[in-house]
PAMILO-721650 format. One record per residue (C-alpha): residue in three letters; x, y, z. Coordinates in steps of 0.1 Angstrom, whole numbers, padded with zeros to 4 digits, always signed. Last residue first. Layout:
REM PAMILO-721650
ALAXYZ;...
REM end
This chain:
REM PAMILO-721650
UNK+0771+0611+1055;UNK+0767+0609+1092;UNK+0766+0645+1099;UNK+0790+0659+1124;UNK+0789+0671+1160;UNK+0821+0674+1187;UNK+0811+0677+1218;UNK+0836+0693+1249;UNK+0826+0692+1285;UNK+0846+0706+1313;UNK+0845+0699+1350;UNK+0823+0710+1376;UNK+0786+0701+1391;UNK+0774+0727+1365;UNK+0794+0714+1335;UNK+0813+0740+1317;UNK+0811+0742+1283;UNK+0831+0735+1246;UNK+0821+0736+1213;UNK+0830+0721+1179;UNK+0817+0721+1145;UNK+0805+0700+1114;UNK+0807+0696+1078;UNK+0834+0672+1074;UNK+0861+0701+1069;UNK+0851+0716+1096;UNK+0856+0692+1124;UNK+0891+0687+1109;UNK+0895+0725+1115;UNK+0883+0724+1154;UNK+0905+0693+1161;UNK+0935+0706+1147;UNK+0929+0740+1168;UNK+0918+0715+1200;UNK+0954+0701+1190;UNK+0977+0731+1184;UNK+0985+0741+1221;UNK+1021+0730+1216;UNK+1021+0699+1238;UNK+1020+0690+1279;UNK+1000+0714+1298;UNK+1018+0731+1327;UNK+1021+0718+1363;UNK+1017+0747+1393;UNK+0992+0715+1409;UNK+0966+0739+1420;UNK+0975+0767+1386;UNK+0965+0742+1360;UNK+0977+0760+1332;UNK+0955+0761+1302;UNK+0970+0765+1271;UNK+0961+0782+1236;UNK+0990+0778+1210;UNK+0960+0776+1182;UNK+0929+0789+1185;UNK+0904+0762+1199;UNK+0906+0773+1237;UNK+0896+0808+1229;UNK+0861+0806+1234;UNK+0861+0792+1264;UNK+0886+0817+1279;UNK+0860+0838+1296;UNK+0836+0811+1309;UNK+0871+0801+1332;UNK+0877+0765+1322;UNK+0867+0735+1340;UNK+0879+0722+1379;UNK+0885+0686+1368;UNK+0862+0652+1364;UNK+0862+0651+1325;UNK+0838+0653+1296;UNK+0844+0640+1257;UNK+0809+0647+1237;UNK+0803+0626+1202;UNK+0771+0635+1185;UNK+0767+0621+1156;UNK+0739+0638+1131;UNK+0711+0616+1105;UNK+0684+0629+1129;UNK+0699+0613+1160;UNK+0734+0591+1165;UNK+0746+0599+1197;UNK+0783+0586+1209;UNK+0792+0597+1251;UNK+0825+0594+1267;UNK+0832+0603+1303;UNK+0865+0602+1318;UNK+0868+0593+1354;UNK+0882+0599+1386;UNK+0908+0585+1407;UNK+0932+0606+1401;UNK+0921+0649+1386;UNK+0903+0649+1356;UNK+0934+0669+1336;UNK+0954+0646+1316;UNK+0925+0619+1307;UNK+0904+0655+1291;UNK+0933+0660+1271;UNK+0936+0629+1258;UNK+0905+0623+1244;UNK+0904+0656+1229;UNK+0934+0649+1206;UNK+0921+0613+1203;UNK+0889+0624+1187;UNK+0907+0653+1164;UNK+0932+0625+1155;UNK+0912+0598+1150;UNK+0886+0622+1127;UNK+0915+0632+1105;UNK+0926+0597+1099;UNK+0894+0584+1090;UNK+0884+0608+1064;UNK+0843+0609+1061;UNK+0819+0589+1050;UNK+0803+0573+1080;UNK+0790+0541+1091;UNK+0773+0532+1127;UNK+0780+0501+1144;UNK+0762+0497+1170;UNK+0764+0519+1200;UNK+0786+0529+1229;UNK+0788+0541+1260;UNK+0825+0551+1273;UNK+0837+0553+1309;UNK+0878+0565+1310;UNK+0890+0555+1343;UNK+0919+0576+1364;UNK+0946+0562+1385;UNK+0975+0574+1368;UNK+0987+0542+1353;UNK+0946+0536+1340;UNK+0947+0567+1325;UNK+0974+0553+1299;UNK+0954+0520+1292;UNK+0923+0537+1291;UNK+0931+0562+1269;UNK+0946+0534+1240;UNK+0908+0516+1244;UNK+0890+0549+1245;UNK+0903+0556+1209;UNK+0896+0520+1195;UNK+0859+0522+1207;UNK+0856+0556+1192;UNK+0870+0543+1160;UNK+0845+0512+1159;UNK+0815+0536+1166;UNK+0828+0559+1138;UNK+0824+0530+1117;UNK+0840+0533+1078;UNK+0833+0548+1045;UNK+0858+0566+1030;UNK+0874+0597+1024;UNK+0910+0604+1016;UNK+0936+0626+1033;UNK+0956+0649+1013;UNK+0948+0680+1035;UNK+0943+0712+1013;UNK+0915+0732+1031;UNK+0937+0760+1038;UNK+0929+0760+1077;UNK+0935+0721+1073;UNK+0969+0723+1053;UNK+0981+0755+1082;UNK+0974+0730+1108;UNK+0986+0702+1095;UNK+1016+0723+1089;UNK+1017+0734+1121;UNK+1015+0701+1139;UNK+1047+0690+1119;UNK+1069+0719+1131;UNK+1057+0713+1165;UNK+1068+0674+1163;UNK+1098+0679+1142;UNK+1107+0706+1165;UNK+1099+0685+1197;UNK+1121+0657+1180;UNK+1154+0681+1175;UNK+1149+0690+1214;UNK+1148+0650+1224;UNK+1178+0643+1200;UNK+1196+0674+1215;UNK+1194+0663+1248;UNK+1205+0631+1240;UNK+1236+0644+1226;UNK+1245+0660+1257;UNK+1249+0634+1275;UNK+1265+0608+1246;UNK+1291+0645+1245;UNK+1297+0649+1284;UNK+1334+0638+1280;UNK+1336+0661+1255;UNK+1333+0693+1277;UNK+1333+0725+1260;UNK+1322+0718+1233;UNK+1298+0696+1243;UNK+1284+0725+1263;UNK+1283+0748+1234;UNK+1263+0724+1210;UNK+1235+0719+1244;UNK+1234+0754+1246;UNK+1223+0761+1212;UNK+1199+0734+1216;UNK+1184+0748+1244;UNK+1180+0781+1227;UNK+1167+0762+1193;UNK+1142+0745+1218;UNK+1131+0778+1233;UNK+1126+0798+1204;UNK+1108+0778+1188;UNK+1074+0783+1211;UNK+1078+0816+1210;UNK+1086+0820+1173;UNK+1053+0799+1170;UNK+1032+0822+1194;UNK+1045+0852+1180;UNK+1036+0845+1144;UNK+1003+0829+1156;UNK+0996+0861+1172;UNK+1002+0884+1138;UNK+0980+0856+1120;UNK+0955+0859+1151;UNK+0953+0896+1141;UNK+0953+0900+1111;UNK+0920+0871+1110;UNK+0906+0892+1134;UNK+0908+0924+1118;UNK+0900+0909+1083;UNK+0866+0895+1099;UNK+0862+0932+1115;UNK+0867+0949+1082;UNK+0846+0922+1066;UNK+0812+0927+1088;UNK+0821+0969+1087;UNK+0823+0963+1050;UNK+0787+0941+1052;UNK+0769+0965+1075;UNK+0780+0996+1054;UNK+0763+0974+1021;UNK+0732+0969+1041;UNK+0730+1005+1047;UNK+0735+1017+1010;UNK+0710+0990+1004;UNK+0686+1009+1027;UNK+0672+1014+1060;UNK+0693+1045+1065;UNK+0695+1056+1106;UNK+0729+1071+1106;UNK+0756+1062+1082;UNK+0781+1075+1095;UNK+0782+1042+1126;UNK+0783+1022+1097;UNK+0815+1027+1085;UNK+0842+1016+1106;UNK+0882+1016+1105;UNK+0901+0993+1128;UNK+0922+0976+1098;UNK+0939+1012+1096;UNK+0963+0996+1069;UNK+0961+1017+1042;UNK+0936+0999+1026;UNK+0915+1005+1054;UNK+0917+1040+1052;UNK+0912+1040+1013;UNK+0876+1016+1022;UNK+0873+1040+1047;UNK+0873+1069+1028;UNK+0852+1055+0998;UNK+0822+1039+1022;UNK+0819+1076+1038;UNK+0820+1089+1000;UNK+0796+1063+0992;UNK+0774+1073+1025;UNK+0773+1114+1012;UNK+0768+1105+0976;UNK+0728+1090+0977;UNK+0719+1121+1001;UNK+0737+1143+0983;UNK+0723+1134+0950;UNK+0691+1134+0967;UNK+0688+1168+0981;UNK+0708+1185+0945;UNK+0677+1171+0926;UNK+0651+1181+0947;UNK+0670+1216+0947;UNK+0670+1214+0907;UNK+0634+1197+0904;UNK+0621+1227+0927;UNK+0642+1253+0912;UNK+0625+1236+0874;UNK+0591+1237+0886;UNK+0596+1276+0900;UNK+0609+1283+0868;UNK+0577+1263+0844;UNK+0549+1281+0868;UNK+0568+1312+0861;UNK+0567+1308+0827;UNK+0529+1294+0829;UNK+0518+1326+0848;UNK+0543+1343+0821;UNK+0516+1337+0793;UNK+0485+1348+0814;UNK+0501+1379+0824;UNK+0509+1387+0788;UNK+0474+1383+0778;UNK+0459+1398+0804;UNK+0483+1429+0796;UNK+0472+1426+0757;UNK+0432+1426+0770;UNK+0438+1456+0789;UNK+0449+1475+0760;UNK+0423+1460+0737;UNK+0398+1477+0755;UNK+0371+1447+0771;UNK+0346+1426+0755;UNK+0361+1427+0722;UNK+0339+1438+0688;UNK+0341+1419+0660;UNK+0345+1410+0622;UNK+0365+1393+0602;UNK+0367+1398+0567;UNK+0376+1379+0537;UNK+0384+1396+0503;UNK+0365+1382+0470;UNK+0357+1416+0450;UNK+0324+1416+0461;UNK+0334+1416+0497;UNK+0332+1380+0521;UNK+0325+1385+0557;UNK+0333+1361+0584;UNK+0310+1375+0608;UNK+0310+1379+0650;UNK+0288+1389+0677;UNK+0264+1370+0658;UNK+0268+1333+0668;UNK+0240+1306+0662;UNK+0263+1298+0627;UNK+0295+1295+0651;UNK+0324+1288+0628;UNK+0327+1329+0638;UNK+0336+1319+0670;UNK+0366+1298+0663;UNK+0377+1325+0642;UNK+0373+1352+0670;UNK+0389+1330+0699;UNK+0419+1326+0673;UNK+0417+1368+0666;UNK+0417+1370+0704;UNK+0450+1348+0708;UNK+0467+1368+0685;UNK+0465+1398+0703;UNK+0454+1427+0678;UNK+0474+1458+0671;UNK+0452+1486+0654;UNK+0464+1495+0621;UNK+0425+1503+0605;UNK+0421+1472+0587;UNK+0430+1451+0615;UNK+0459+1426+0609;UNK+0453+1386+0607;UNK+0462+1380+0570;UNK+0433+1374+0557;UNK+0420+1406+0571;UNK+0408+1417+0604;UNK+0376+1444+0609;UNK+0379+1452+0649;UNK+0347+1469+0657;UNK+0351+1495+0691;UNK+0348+1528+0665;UNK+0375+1550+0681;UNK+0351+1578+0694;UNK+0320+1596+0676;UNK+0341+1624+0671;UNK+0317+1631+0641;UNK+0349+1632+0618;UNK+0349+1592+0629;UNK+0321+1585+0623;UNK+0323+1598+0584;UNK+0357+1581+0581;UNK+0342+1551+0593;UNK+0318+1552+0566;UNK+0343+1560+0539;UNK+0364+1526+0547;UNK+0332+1506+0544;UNK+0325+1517+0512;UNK+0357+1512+0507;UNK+0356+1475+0515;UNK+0329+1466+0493;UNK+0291+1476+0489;UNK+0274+1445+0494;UNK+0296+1424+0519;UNK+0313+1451+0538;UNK+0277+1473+0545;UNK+0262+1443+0554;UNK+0293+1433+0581;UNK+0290+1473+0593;UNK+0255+1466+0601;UNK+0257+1431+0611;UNK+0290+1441+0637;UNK+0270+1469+0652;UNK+0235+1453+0658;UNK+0253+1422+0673;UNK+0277+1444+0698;UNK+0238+1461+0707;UNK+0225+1427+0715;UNK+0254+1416+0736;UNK+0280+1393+0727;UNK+0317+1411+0728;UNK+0341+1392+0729;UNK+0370+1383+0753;UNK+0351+1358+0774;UNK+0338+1336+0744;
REM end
């Protein structure tokens, strides 16, 4: 029981009083005490509750101990503690508690703010817990937030994921794919912004030629079928530069009206190397193909000529006289393979990766001769590569000269 009394002599005392209460009444009872108590026997240690939970002789009781004492009393083995009825009906509880009552209520409160405390310092802990992780989630966003504004405002430079620190998260994952699209932006800003200059380069000269060419015949007529001529050949490098960039710009935005059809790369290659060969041959160069059976493709013709021929051509103009072009077709694991090499000095490692962006030239510095056309073919070449599913690269051979291949699927 642990608050009540159950020793022989707490037994002896609660019988005896609980006899005294169930055959002679409550007064009775009530004149006893009266007796001890004029004997200065003490305060008599028996607690006698009533129905309605209050000790007979206005002594506060905790709660809790009358519970233990009514769970007790169901007890039949128990007799440290009576339910007593009177002859006039009233129930009684009796018992004597283990300890002074004073004691007991001080227990009793302790016990009841253990848990309060308990409950508080449960409730800090959640709150500081709670603060910990909503900074720790926040603290990214609001990095993701102020470069995303940053960004916005036009600082296409800005980076996340460096802030981040070491998270393994998605918060992480997410940092990794703005600082992906910021730099993808970046780039593409940029090269729009050098296309821009490139293209009002590459006009500017024509229109000034053909500003001078208009001034000249008016100032001397007799030079006007001269002059005209001049202004025919600038007007048809306009047309032609002009009409390069709009491929261009219909390729990059995938909106080429070219149809697709079945038809034999093989056969197109052959027709290619035939026109090559008859302008190397003038300059004292071969072009050396090795070809295979016919092989069908679905793809678009026209764009495929041109990328092929663009490449073609380039290669004829800088292997150097009296060397050759090489040509190679492959047809493995349902891919062609179609690689263009020439007999020249290559490209610096460096600049490889720039030689498909558009108005890209290299100048061949040993013969202090520039590079016929606008720079926009290997970029035509690259996008029309694209659009059938395949790509484009470019390398340096180890005994010299530069090598481009060009793969696509077959179907």
């Amino acid at each position: 029981m642990g608050v009540i009394a159950d020793s022989p002599r707490a037994d002896v005392s609660v019988n005896a009083f609980a006899k005294m209460l169930r055959e002679e009444g409550l007064s009775a009872l009530e004149k006893a005490i009266e007796r001890r108590n004029s004997k200065h026997y003490g305060v008599l240690p028996l607690l006698i509750i009533n129905d309605a939970g209050d000790d007979i002789l206005g002594r506060p009781v905790p709660r809790f101990i009358i519970d233990k004492a009514r769970d007790a009393a169901t007890n039949k083995q128990q007799k440290a503690v009576q339910q007593v009825s009177t002859p006039n009906g009233e129930q009684f509880l009796l018992f004597i508690p283990h300890r002074d009552l004073s004691t007991l209520r001080q227990e009793n409160a302790h016990l009841r703010q253990v848990p309060l405390l308990r409950l508080l310092i449960a409730l800090l802990g959640s709150l500081f817990f709670s603060l910990a992780l909503a900074w720790y989630m926040t603290q990214p966003v609001r990095h993701l937030r102020q470069a995303t504004n940053q960004f916005a405002a036009g600082k296409l430079g800005t980076r996340v994921l460096h802030k981040i620190g070491r998270r393994k998260d998605e918060i992480a994952d997410l940092a990794k794919d703005f600082d992906h699209m910021a730099e993808q932006v970046e780039r593409l800003v940029a090269g729009q912004k050098r296309l821009l200059d490139d293209v009002s380069h590459e006009l500017r000269s024509p229109l000034a030629r053909l500003q001078v060419a208009v001034e000249m015949i008016r100032q001397q007529p007799d030079k006007t079928n001269e002059l005209m001529e001049r202004i025919d050949k600038e007007s048809q490098r306009l047309a032609a530069l002009v009409g390069e960039l709009l491929t261009l710009s219909r390729l990059e935005a995938d909106v080429y009206d070219n149809e697709k059809d079945y038809f034999d790369i093989n056969g197109l290659l052959q027709s290619i190397v035939d026109d090559a060969q008859f302008e190397a041959k003038s300059q004292n160069k071969r072009v050396a193909f090795n070809g295979l059976d016919e092989i069908l493709i679905n793809g678009s013709i026209e764009l495929l000529r041109r990328a092929i021929e663009n490449i073609v051509r380039n290669a004829v103009y800088h292997t150097p006289e009296n060397t050759s072009v090489s040509i190679a077709i492959r047809h493995e694991n349902n891919r062609i393979t179609i690689s263009v090499s020439d007999s020249g000095d290559g490209v610096d490692k460096d600049r490889l990766k720039d030689l498909f962006q558009p108005f890209v030239r290299i100048n061949e510095r040993k013969q202090n001769v520039k590079v016929p056309g606008y720079g926009l073919g290997l970029a035509i070449a690259r996008q029309a590569l694209e659009i059938h599913n395949g790509q484009i690269k470019a390398y340096n051979h180890e005994g010299g000269g530069l090598c481009i291949e060009m793969e696509f699927p077959a179907n």
